[in-house]
ROSE-4610 file (N, C-alpha, C; in Angstrom, 1 decimal, always signed):
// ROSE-4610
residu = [X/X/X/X/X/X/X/X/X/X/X/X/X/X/X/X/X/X/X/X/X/X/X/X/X/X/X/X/X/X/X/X/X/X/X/X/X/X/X/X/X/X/X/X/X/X/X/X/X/X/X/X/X/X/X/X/X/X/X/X/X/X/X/X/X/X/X/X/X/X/X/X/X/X/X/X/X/X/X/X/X/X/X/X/X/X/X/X/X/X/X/X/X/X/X/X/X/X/X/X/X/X/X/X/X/X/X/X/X/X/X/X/X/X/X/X/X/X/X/X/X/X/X/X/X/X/X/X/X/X/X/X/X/X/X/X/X/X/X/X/X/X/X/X/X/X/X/X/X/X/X/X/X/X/X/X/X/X/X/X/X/X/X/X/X/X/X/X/X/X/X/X/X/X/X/X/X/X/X/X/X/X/X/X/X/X/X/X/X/X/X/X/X/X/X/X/X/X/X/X/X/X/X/X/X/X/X/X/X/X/X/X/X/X/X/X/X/X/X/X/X/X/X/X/X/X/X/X/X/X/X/X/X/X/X/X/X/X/X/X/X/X/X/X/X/X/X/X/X/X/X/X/X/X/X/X/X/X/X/X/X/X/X/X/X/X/X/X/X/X/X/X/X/X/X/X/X/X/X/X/X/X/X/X/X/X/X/X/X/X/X/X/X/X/X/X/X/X/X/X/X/X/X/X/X/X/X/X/X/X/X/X/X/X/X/X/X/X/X/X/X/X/X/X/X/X/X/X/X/X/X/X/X/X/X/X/X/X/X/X/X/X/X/X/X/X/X/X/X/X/X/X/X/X/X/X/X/X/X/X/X/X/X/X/X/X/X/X/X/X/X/X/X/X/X/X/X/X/X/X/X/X/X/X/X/X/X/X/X/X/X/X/X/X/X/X/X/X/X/X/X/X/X/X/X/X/X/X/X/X/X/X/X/X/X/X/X/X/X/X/X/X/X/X/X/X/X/X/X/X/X/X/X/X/X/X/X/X/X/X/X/X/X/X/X/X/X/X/X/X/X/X/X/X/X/X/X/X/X/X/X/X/X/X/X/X/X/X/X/X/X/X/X/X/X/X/X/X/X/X/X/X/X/X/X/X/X/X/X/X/X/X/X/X/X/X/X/X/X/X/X/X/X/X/X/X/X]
num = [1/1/1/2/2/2/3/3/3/4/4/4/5/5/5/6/6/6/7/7/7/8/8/8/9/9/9/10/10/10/11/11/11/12/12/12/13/13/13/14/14/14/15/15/15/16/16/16/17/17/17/18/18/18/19/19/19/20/20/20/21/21/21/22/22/22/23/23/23/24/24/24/25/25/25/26/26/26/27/27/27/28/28/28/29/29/29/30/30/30/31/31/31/32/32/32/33/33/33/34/34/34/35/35/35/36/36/36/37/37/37/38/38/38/39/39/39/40/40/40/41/41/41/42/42/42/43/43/43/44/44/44/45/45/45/46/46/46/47/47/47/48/48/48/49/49/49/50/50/50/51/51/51/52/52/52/53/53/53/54/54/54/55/55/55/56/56/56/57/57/57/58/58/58/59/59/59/60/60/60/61/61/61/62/62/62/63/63/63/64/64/64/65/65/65/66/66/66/67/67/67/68/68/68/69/69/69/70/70/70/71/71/71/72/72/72/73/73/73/74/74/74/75/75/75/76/76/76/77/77/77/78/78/78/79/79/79/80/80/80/81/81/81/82/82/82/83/83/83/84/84/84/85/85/85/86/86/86/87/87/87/88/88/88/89/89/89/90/90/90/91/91/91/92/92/92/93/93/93/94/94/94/95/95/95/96/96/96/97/97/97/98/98/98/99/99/99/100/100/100/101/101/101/102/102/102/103/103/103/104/104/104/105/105/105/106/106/106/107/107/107/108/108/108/109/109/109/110/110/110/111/111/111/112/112/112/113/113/113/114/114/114/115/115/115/116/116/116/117/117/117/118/118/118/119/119/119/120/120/120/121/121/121/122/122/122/123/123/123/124/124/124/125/125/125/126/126/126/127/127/127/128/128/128/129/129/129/130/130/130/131/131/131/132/132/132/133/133/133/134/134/134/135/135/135/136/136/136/137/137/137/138/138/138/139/139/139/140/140/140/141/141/141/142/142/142/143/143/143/144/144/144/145/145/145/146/146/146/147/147/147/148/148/148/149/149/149/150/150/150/151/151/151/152/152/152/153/153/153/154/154/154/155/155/155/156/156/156/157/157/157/158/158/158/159/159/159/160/160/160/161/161/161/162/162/162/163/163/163/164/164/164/165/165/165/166/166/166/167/167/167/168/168/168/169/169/169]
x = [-109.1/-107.8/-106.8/-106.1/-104.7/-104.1/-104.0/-103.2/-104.0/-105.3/-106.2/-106.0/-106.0/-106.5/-105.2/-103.8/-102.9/-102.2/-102.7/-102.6/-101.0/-100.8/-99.6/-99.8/-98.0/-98.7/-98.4/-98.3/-97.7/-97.0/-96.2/-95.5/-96.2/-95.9/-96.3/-95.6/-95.5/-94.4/-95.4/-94.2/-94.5/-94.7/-96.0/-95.7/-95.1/-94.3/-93.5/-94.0/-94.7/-95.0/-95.7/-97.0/-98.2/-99.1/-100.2/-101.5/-101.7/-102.4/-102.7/-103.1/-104.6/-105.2/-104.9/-104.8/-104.7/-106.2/-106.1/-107.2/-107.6/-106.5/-106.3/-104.9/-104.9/-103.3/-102.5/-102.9/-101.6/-101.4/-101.4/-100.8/-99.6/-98.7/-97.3/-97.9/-97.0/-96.9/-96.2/-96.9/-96.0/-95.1/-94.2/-92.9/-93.1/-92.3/-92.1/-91.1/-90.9/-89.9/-89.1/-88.2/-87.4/-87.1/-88.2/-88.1/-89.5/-89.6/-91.2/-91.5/-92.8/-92.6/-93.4/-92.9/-94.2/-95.2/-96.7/-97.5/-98.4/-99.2/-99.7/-101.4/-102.6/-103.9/-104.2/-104.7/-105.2/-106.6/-107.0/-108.8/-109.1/-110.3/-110.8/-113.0/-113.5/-115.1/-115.5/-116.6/-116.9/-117.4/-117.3/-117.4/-119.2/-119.8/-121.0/-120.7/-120.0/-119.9/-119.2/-119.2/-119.2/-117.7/-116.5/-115.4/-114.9/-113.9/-113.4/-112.6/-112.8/-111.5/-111.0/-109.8/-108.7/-107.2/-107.5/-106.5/-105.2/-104.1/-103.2/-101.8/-101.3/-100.0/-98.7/-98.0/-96.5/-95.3/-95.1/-93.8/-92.9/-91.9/-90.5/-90.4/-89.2/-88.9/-87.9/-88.2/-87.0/-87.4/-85.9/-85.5/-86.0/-86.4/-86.3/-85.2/-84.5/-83.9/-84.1/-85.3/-86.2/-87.5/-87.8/-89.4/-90.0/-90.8/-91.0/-93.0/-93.4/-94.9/-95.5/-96.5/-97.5/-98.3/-98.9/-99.4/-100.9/-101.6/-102.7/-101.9/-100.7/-100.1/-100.4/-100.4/-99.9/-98.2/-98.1/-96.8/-96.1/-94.7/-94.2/-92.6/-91.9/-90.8/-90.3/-88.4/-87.4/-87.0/-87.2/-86.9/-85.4/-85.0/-83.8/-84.6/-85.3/-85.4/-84.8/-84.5/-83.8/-83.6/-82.9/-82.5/-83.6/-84.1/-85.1/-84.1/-84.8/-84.2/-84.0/-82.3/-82.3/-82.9/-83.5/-84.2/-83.2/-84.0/-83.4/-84.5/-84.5/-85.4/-85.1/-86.3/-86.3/-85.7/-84.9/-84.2/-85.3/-84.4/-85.1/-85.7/-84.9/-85.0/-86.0/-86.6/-87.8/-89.0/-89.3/-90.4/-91.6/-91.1/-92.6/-92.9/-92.4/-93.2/-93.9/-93.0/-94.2/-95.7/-95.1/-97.0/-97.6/-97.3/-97.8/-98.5/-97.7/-98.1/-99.4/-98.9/-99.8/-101.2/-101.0/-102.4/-103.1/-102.0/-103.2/-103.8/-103.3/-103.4/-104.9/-105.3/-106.6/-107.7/-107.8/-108.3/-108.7/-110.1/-110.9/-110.8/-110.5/-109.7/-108.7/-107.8/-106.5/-107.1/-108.1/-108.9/-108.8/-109.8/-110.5/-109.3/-108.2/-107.3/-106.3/-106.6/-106.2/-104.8/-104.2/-102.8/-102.6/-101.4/-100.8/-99.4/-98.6/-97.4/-96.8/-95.6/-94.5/-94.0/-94.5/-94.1/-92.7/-91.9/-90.8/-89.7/-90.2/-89.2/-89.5/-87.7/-87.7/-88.7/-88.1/-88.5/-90.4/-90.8/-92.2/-92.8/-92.0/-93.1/-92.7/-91.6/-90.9/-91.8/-92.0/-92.8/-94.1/-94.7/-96.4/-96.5/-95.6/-95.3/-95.4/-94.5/-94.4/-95.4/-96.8/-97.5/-98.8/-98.9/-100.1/-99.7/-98.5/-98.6/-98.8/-99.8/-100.1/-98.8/-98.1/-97.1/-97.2/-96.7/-96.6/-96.1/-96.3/-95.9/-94.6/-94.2/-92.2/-91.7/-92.4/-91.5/-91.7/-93.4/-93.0/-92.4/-91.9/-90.9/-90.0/-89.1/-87.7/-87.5/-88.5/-88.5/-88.6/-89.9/-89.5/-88.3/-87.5/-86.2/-85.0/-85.3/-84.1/-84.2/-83.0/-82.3/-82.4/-82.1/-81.9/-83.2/-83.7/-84.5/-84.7/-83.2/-83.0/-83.2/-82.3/-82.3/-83.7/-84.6/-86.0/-86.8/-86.4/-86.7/-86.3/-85.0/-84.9/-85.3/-85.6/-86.0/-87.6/-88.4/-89.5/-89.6/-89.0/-88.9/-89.0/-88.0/-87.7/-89.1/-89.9/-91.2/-92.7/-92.5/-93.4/-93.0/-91.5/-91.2/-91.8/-91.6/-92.1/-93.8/-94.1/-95.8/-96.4/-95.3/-95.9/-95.9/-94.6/-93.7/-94.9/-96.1/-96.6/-98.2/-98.4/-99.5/-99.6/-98.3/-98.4/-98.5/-97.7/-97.6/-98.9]
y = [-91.2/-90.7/-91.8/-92.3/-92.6/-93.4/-92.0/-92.7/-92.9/-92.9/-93.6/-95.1/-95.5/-96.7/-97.6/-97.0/-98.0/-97.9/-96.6/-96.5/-95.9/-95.0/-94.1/-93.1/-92.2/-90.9/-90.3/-88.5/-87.7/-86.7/-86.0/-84.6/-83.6/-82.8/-81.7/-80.7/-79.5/-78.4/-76.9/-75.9/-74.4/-74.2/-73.7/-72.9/-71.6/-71.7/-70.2/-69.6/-69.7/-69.4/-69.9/-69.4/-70.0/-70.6/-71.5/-71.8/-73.5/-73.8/-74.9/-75.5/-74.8/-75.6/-75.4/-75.9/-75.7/-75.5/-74.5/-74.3/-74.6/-74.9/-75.8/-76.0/-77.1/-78.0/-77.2/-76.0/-74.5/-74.3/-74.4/-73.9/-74.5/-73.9/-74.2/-74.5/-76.1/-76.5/-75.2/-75.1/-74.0/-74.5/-73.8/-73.1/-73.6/-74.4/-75.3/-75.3/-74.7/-75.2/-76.2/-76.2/-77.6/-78.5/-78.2/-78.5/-78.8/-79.8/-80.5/-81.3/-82.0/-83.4/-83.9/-85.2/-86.7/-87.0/-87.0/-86.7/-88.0/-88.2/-89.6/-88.8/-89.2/-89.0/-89.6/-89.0/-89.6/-89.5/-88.6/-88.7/-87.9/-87.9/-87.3/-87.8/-86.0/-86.3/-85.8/-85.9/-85.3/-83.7/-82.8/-81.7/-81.3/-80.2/-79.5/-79.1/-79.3/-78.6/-79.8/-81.0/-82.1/-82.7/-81.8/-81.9/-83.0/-83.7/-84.1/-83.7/-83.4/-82.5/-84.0/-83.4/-84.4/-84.0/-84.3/-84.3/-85.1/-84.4/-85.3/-84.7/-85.7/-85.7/-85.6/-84.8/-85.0/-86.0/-86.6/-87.7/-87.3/-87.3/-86.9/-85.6/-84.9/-83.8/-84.3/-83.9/-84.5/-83.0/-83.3/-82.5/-83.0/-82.5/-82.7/-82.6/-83.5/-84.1/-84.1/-84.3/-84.3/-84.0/-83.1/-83.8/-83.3/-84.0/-84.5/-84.1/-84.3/-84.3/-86.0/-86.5/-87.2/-87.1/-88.1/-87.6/-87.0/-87.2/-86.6/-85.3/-84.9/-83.1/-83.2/-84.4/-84.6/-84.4/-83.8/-83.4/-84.5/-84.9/-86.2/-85.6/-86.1/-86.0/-87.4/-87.1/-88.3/-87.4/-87.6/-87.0/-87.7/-87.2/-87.7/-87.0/-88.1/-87.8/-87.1/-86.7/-86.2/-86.8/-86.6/-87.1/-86.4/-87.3/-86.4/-85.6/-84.5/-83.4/-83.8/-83.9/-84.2/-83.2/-84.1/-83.7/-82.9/-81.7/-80.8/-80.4/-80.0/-79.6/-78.2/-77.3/-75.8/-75.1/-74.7/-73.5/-73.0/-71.9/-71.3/-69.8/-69.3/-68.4/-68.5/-69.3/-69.5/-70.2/-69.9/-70.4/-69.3/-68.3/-67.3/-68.4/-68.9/-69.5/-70.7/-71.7/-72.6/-72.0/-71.0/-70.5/-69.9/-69.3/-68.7/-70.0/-70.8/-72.3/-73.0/-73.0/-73.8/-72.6/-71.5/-70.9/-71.1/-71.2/-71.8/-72.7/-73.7/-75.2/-75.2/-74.0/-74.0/-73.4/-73.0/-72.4/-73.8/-73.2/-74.4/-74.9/-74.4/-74.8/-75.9/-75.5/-75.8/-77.8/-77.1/-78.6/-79.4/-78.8/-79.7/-80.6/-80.0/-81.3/-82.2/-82.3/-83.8/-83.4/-82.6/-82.5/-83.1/-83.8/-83.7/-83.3/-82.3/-81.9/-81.8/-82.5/-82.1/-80.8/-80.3/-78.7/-78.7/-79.6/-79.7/-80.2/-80.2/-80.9/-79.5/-79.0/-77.7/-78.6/-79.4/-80.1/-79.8/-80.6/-80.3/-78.8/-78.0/-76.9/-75.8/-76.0/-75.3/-75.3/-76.8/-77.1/-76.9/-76.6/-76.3/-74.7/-74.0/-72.6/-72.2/-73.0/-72.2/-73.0/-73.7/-74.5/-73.2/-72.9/-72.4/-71.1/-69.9/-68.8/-67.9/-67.0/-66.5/-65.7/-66.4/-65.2/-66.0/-65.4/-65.2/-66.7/-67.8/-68.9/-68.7/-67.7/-67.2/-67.7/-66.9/-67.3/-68.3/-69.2/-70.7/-71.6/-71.2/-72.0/-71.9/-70.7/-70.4/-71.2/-71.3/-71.8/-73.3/-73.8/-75.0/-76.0/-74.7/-75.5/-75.5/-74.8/-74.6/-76.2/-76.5/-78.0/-78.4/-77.1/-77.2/-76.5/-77.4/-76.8/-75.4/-75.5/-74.5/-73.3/-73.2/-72.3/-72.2/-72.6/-72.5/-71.9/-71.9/-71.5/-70.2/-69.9/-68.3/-67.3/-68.1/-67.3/-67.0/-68.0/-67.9/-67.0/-66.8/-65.4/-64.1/-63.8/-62.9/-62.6/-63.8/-63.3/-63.3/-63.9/-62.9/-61.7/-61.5/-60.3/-59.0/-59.0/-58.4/-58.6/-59.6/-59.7/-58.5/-58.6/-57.7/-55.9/-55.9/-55.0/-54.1/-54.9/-54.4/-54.0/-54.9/-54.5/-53.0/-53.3/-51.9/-50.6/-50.7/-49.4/-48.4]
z = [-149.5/-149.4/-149.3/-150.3/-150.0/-149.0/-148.1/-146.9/-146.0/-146.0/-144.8/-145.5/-146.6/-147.5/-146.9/-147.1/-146.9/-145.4/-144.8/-143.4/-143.5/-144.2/-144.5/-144.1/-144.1/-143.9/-145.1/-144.5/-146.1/-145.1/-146.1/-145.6/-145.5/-144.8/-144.9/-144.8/-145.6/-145.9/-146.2/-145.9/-145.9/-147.4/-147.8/-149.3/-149.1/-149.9/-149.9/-150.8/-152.3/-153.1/-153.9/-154.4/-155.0/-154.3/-155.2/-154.4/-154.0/-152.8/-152.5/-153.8/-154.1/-155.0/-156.0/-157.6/-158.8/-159.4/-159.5/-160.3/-162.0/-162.9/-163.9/-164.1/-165.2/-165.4/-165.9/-166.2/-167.0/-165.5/-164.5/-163.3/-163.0/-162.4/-162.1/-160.2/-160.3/-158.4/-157.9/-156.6/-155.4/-155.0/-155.1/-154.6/-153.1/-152.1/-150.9/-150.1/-149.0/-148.4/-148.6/-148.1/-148.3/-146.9/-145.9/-144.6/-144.4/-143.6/-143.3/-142.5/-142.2/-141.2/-141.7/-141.4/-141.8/-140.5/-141.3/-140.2/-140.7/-139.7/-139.8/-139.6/-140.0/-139.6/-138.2/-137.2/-136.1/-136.1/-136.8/-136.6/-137.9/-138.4/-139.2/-138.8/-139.8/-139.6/-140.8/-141.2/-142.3/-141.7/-143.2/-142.3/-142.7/-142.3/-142.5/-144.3/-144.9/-146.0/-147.4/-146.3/-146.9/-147.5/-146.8/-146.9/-145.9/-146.1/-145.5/-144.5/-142.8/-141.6/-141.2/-141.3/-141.0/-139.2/-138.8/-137.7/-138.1/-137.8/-138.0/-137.2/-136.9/-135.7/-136.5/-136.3/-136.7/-136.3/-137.0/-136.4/-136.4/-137.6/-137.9/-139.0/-138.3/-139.2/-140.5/-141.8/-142.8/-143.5/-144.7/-145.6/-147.3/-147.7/-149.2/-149.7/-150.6/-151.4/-152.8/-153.3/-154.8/-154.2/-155.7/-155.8/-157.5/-157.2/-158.4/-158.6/-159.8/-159.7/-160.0/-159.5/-160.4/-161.7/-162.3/-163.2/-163.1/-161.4/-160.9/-160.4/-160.6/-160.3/-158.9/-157.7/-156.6/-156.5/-155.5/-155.1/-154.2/-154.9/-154.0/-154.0/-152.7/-152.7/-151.9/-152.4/-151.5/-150.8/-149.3/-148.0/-147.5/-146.6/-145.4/-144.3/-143.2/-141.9/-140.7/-140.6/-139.4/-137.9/-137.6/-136.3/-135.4/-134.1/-133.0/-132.4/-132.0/-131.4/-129.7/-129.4/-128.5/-127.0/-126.0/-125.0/-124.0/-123.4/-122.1/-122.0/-120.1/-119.4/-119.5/-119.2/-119.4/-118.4/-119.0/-118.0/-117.6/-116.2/-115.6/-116.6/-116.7/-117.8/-118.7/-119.0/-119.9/-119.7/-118.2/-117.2/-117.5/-118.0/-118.3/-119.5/-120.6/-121.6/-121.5/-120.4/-120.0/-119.2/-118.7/-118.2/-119.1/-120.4/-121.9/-122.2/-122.2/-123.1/-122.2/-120.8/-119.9/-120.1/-120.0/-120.6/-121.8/-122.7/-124.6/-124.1/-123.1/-123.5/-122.8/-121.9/-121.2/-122.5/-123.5/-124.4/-125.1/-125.0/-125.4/-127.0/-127.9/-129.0/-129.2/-128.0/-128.1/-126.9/-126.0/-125.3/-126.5/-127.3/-128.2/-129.0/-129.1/-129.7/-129.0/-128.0/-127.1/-126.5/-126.5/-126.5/-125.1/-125.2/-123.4/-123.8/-122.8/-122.9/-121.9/-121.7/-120.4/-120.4/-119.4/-119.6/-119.1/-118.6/-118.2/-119.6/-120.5/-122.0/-122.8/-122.9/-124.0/-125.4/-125.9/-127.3/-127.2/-126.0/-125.8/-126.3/-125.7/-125.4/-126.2/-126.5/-127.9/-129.2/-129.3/-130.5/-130.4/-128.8/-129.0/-128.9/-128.3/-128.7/-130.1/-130.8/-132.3/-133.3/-132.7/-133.0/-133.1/-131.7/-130.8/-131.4/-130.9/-131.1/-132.8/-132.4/-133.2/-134.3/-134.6/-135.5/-137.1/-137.8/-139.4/-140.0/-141.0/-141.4/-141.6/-142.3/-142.2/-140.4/-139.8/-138.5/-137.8/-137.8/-137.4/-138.8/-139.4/-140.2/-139.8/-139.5/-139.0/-137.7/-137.0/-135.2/-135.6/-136.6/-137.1/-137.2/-138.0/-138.5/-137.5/-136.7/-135.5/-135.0/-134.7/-134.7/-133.1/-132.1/-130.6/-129.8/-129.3/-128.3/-127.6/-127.1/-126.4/-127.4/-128.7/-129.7/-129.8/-130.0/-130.5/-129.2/-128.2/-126.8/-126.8/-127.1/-127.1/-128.3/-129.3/-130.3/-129.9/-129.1/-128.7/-127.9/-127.1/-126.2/-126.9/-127.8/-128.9/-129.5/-129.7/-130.3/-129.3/-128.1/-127.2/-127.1/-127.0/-126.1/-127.4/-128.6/-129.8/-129.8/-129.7/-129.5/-128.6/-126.8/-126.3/-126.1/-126.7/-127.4/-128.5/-129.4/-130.0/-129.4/-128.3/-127.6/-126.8/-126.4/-125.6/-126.6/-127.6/-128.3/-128.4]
């Protein structure tokens, strides 16, 4: 791979439309958000099925600008980075979702990938919420792209409160 060889990373983005894989060169690239992050490999093992699993951490959120194909029909784009989302502590008001969060984080799944998180940083727990919780790729893209913590914090409410909203029915 690539970017283990030159110790790079790559983007990663929402398909909106069509398939990962190409199954031949008459296929048209998927259709991509235009919003993403550059993520770096932290670990990888070979798998039981002889694939390569790959772990990998997000750094910075950017925008697509261009993109373009290779002549291997690899997908490349010119990004603009984004500014980090500046930091605030969690309101009070949204202390049930750090104990939602501080619960995944006990789920042995969620063990298995090393996380540490200040449960005290909206940015933190915002982004392991719309990481961790179970809802639809549409809506952690929308929570994705939210620019403010906080904004991403109340929308997160909005989708437990609908999560439990549908348990009870």
């Amino acid at each position: 791979m690539r970017c283990m060889r030159e110790n790079s990373g790559f983007g990663v983005v929402m398909i909106e439309d069509g398939r990962h894989i190409l199954e031949n060169s008459e296929q048209s690239l998927p259709s991509v958000s235009q919003r993403g992050v550059y993520c770096k490999i932290v670990n990888f093992d070979q798998l039981p099925t002889g694939m390569l699993g790959i772990m990998i951490e997000g750094q910075t959120k950017f925008v697509i600008r261009d993109q373009y194909e290779q002549p291997d029909r690899l997908m490349m784009a010119d990004v603009e980075f984004l500014n980090v989302e500046e930091t605030h502590e969690i309101p009070g008001e949204y202390e049930h979702l750090v104990r939602i969060l501080q619960s995944l984080m006990e789920h042995e799944d969620v063990v298995n990938l090393g996380y540490t998180v200040d449960f005290s940083s909206a940015v933190e727990v915002s982004a392991r919420l719309t990481e961790l919780l179970p809802c639809g790729d549409e809506t952690k893209q929308l929570l994705f792209e939210l620019k403010n913590p906080l904004a991403r914090l109340k929308e997160l409410g909005k989708v437990v409160s609908d999560m439990q909203g549908q348990l009870s029915s």
